[in-house]
N, C-alpha and C positions, 0 to 999 in steps of 0.2 A: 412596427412593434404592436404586440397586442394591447389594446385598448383597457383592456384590466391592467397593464403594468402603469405602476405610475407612483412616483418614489411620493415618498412621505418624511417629514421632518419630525422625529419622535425623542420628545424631551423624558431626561428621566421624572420615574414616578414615585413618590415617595412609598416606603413600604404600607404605611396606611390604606395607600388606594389598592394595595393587593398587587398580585402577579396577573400580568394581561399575556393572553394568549388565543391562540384559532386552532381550529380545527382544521388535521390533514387527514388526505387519506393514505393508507400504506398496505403494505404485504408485512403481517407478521404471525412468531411463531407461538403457540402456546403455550408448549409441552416439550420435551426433547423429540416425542413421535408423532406430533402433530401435524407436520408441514406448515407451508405459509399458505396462510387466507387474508383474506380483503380485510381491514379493519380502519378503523381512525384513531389517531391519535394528538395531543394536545403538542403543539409546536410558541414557544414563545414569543409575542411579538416582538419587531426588533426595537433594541434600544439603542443610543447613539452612536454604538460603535459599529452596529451589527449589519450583518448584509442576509437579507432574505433570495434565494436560489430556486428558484423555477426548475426543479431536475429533468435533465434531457435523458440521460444514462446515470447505471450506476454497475458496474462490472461486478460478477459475482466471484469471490475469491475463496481459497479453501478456508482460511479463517474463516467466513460468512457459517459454513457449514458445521465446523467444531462448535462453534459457538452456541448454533440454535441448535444443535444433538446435545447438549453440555459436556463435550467431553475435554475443556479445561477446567473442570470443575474443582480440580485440585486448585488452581492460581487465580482462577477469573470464573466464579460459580454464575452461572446463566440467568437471568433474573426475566422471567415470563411475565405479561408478551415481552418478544423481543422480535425487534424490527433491524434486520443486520444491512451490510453497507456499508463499505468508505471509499469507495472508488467512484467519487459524484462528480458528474461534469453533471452543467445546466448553465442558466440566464441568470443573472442580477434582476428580481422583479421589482424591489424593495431597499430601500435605503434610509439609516438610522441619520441623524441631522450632522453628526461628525466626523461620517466615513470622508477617506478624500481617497482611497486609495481601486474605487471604480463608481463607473456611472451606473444606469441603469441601461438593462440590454446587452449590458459585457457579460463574454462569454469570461464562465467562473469553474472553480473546481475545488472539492475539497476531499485530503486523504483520510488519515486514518487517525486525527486527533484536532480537536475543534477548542482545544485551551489546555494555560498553563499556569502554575502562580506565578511569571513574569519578576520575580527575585532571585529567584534561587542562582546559584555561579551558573549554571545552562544554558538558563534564559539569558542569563547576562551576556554570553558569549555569544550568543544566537544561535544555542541547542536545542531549542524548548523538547524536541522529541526523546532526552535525556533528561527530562526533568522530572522529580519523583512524585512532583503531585499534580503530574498532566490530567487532561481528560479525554478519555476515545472517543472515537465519534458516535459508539453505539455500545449499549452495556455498559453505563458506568455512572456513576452519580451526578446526577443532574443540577448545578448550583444553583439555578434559574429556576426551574418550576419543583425542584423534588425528583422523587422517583431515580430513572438511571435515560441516560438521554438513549434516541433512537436514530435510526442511522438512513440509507440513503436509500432501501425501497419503500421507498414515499414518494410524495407529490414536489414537496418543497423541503428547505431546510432554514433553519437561521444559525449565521455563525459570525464570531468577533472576527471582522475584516482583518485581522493581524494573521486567521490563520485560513484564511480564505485564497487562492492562487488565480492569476490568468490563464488562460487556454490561448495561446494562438488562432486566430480564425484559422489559417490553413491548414489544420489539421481536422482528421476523420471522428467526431466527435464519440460517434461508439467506439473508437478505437484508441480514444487519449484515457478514457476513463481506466484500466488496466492501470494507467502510469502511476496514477498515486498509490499504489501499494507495489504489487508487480515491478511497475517500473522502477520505482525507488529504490526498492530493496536489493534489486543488481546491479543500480546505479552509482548507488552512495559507496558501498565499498570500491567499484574499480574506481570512482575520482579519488578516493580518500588513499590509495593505493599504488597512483598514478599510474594505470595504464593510460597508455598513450600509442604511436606512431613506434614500430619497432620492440613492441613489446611482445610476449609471446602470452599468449592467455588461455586456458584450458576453461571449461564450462561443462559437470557433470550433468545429468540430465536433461532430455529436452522438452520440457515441459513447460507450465505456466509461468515460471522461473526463469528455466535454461533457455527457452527462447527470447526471450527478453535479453538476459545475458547477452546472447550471442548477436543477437542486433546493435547492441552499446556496445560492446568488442571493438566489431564489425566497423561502426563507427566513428569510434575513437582513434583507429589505425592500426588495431594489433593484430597479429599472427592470430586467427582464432580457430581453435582444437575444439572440436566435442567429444565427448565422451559417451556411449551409449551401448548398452546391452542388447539393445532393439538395431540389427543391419536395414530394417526395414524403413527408420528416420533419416538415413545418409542423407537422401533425394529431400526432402525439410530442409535439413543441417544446412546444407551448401547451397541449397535457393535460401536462405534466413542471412548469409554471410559469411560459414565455416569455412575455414579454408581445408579443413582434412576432418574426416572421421573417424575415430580410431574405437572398436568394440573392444570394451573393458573386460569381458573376461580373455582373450585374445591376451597370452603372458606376452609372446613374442612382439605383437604392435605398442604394447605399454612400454617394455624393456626399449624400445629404440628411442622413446620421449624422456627416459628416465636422467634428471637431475639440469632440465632444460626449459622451464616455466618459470616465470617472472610472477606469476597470476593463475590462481585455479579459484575459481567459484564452482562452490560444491549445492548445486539447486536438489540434490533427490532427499525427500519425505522419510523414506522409507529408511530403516536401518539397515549399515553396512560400512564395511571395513573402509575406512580413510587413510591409512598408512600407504594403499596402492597408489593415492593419490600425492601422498607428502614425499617419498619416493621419486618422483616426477618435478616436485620442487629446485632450481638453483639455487644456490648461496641468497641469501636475505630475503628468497621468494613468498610468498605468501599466500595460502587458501582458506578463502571465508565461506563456510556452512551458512546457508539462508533458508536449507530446505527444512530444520526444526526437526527433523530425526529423534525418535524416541529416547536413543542411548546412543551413549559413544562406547559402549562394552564392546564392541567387536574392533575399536581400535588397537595396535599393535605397536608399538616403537620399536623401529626395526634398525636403527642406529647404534 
């Protein structure tokens, strides 16, 4: 272990003595046209509960990019610099005197929201990522020092070990980072869903998304369908775990799928008719859109 890591016992401090904090270094953004540059920014020390992160990786997602161009500016306006990120693996360097839940040297990871108000019915159930006065990991108001907190192209992080994860050592450390957003986002609906063994699962797009999908499918045990416009991803599709590829404008290869899915995850971006896909649904089946599609005006109820 590196000789700088070396946990600390940090009691709180009354507000009199101020807010304590260090300087990191980071990639952030200006301007919406700026790009990212090298910069520093002020990081919290930790306090009792908190786990300070050595970042190994931090996966770059399409969020990362809406974000620093501001084009959520209607729901979530961009607040410059901004330092994007939540797909952080790293080291435990650091430790607050009342974490119990890692040591120092554990591999850590955090996604895409670093606190909650821990009352609300959400938190109570143990939703917090349904809770309405969460906080992101980046762009958002910062309880602790002001400002809006920064996210994970940086050096380090500080976060309340309640929202802090393990990483398995066995796994490929650039390659878990993905999971906290990415992975999640295709994973929560098919458990919440119950695919399983015998189930049959369709997966639109194969992208940052749909490949994911299709590996937790895969996984899980299910018949797993892609769907793609591109013949040119089959040879992906079925090295990733598809068991068949079926080209979505192809009327005749959809019509033979039609009213035979348990499970469709709908990963594409981009707008486009979903009715093709509810069509292909059985009785009580179900398809969750994760790819955030501009409009649902091009859907069609064809029932």
């Amino acid at each position: 272990m590196n000789e700088a890591i070396q946990e600390i016992a940090v009691e709180e401090e009354s507000e009199s003595q101020g807010k304590r904090s260090y300087v990191a270094r980071a990639y952030a953004a200006g301007s919406p046209t700026s790009g990212l540059t090298a910069a520093t920014i002020l990081r919290r020390e930790p306090g009792p509960e908190d786990v300070q992160i050595e970042i190994l990786y931090c996966g770059v997602c399409l969020s990362d990019l809406h974000q620093v161009r501001n084009e959520w500016r209607g729901v979530m306006p961009t607040v410059y610099p901004c330092v994007p990120g939540h797909e952080i693996v790293g080291r435990v360097s650091r430790l607050g005197s009342a974490v119990t839940k890692f040591k120092l040297g554990d591999l850590a990871a955090v996604g895409c929201m670093v606190d909650s108000d821990r009352v609300c019915p959400e938190c109570q159930a143990g939703l917090e990522q349904f809770c309405p006065n969460m906080t992101l990991t980046y762009n958002f108001p910062d309880k602790h020092l002001g400002g809006v907190t920064y996210g994970g192209y940086s050096e380090s992080i500080v976060v309340d070990q309640r929202f802090v994860l393990r990483v398995p050592s066995n796994l490929k450390l650039a390659g878990a980072a993905p999971l906290l957003c990415a992975g999640i986002t295709t994973y929560s609906p098919m458990r919440h869903w119950g695919v399983t063994t015998g189930k049959k699962v369709g997966v639109v797009g194969l992208g940052g998304l749909g490949h994911m999908g299709v590996k937790f499918a895969h996984a899980l045990g299910a018949h797993v369908v892609v769907f793609s416009t591109s013949p040119n991803k089959k040879e992906d599709a079925l090295r990733l775990g598809a068991d068949e590829v079926v080209i979505s404008r192809n009327a005749d290869e959809m019509q033979k799928h039609a009213g035979s899915f348990d499970f469709i995850l709908d990963a594409v971006s981009a707008n486009h008719d979903i009715s093709a896909y509810i069509n292909l649904l059985r009785r009580d089946g179900n398809i969750t859109l994760v790819g955030r599609q501009k409009s649902l005006s091009r859907f069609q109820h064809s029932g």
